[in-house]
Steps between C-alpha positions, in 0.01 A plus 500: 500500500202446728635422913272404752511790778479426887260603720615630843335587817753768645745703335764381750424100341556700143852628613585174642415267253594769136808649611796451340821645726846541353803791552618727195836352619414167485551427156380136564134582632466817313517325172286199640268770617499676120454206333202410724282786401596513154399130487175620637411742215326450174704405186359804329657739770685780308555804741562427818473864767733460812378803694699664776316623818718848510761665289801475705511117584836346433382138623247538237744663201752203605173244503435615136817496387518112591152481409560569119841311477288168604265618308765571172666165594255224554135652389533667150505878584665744256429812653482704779273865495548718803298816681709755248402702214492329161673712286763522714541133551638440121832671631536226756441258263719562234739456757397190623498386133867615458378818278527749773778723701766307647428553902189485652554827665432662159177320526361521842357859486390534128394159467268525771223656718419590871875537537473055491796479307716587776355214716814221555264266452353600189889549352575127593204397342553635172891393536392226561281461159785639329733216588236250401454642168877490430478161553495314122344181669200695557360612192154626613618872630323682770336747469459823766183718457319777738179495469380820677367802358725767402359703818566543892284626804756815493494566096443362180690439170512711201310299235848573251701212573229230441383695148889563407494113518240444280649755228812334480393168391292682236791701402656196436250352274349866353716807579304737280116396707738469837603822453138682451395367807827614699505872388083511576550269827797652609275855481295370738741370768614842592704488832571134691470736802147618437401148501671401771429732802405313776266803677302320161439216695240651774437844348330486147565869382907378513448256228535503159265189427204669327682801367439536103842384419430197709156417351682549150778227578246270641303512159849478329609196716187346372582540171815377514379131664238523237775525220726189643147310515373598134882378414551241710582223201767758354632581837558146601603397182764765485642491863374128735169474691667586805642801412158570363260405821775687704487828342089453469557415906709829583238749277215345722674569789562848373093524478464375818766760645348766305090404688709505844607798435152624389339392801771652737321850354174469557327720755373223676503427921875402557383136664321407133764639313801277687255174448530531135814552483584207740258339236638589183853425658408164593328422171838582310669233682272230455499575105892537559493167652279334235730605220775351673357189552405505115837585409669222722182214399794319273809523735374444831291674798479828688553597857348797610619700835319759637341634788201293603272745487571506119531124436139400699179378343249726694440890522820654673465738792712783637489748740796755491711553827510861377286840431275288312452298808112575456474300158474097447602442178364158353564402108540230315826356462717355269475136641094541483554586108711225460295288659226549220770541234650176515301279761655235619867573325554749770568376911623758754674437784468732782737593781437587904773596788544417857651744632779771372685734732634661231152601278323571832305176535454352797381195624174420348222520740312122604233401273628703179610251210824599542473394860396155405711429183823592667401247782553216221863339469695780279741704468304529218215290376263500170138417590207461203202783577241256246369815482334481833316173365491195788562769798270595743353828325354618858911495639662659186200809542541546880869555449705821639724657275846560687642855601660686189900574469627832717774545262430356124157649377524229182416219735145349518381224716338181401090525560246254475482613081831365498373160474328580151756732359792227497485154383842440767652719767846443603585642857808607616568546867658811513713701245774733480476830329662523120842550401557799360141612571400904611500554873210464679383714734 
């Protein structure tokens, strides 16, 4: 769907003539607002990314929440895929579906990561979904995925549970050749502990990622996707494609957990060796996400949540508040994969804050982005980046990026690559801190 684009002289005459204000409480002029940017895309859109500026926004987790129930409602969308480990996401599901424990509390650690589960926002999200599903009017069910990798900045999964999950579906098709690669994979595995020490993550001699062992499940791992590929017409014929291209999903993501953990142990300066893993990590979710998408192509379309440093189409950059102060980390992220992976299926939306007394941000300083979007009619408003096409280039490059947060080190700022990384931004003017959420300091 080809649209004309506008050409302005300022960015103030961008703001004042693209932005669309409404309140998350208004449900009135936040569905008006909705509709009016999904009206906007291209028919072909698939994945839509809402990114969130900081982990620890509850404007923004209460934003999504309405976000995806428009989006459920009026636009088509089956799904919704989260910031939290895959694997773990299929426990969450199942209850969702119906399948699952009976409270969410028996959910909301193990079906999680990054301790989200415990978010109120998250649980009234997935109650939410629950209460849809048991609804026989709607026969399309949702669907609840994580799409991020099964590792953390403080540790990383054991490759078991992922490989576990691929030998039970062959069990149930072939016990005898399920069971010859359990008793040799199972050899390898060893200890979850050994594989997930987090001293691993910034000293190599504390992983176990190139040990022999290791190196012998990684060629065994490869051998099993190998086998459900040479069998592929018996496998599918003797269980359903999805239950195929799932289990075929989780042993590639056991490969790709087994090369993180290969590249946390080599000897290699600390700054290189965090860049590919941010790389590798961010890779996983975009090939998470594009097997979702694949899986829900019949039922309806995905919406992705994430930070926005994951979720934008240019290199990401980061600069730890910590001991590693002295790095800047860029990669590529997942929304830069995706972007090549399915073109124009996937749009990203990304988010920006006023001000937040709570996450340490204060008022943004004159001239930033921030400054100038927040000066538009809000609370909050959507505006359309056009990917910096039809604004004055010489403006969006001369502008300052605003002070960082004193409290939340997850926040990040708009800059003037904000423009190209998001197709929209919607801009709250200030924020509360999480429900349920770890104290800051």
């Amino acid at each position: 769907m080809s649209r004309s684009i506008p050409v302005y002289t300022t960015l103030k005459d961008w703001i004042l003539h693209e932005a669309i204000p409404f309140s998350i409480d208004s449900s009135e002029t936040f569905d008006t607002s909705v509709d009016r940017v999904i009206a906007s895309l291209d028919d072909s859109v698939e994945l839509l990314g809402f990114g969130e500026a900081l982990h620890g926004s509850e404007d923004i987790l209460i934003l999504r929440n309405r976000l995806f129930q428009r989006l459920v409602e009026k636009h088509g969308y089956s799904a919704i895929a989260i910031e939290s480990s895959f694997p773990r996401a299929h426990i969450v599901n199942e209850y969702v579906n119906g399948r699952g424990p009976e409270s969410y509390e028996a959910v909301q650690d193990t079906g999680f990561s990054h301790g989200f589960g415990r978010l109120d926002a998250n649980r009234e999200l997935v109650e939410w979904m629950q209460e849809y599903n048991i609804d026989p009017s709607h026969q399309v069910k949702l669907q609840f995925y994580g799409f991020d990798s099964p590792t953390e900045m403080t540790g990383t999964d054991s490759p078991r549970q992922v490989l576990h999950f691929v030998l039970d579906y062959l069990t149930s098709i072939d016990s005898a050749s399920s069971q010859e690669y359990r008793e040799r994979i199972d050899s390898f595995l060893g200890k979850d502990s050994d594989w997930e020490n987090p001293a691993a993550m910034t000293d190599p001699t504390k992983s176990i990622g190139l040990s022999p062992a290791a190196t012998a499940l990684r060629i065994e791992t490869e051998n099993l996707i190998s086998e459900l590929c040479v069998r592929r017409p018996e496998l599918v014929a003797k269980s359903n494609k999805n239950r195929y291209l799932e289990a075929v999903h989780y042993a590639t993501v056991a490969r790709q957990l087994l090369n993180y953990h290969a590249a946390l142990a080599r000897n290699s300066e600390l700054g290189k060796r965090l860049v590919e893993g941010l790389g590798l990590r961010d890779l996983m979710m975009a090939d998470n996400l594009a097997y979702m998408v694949a899986r829900e192509h019949n039922r309806g379309k995905v919406l992705a949540f994430a930070h926005n440093s994951h979720l934008q189409l240019e290199k990401a950059q980061w600069e730890p508040q910590w001991e590693l102060s002295t790095y800047v980390l860029t990669w590529w992220p997942a929304g830069a994969h995706l972007q090549e992976m399915l073109g124009s299926r996937y749009v990203v939306i990304g988010s920006a804050v006023g001000i937040s007394d709570a996450n340490g941000i204060g008022q943004p300083e004159a001239g930033t982005l921030e400054k100038l979007l927040t000066a538009a009619p809000g609370p909050v408003r959507f505006i359309p980046t056009h990917k910096g096409r039809g604004l004055p280039s010489s403006e969006i490059v001369a502008l300052p990026t605003r002070s960082s947060s004193m409290k939340n080190p997850t926040y990040f700022a708009l800059t003037p690559q904000s423009i190209t990384d998001f197709d929209w931004l919607v801009v709250l003017d200030s924020t509360k801190y999480t429900r349920g959420g770890q104290s800051l300091q």
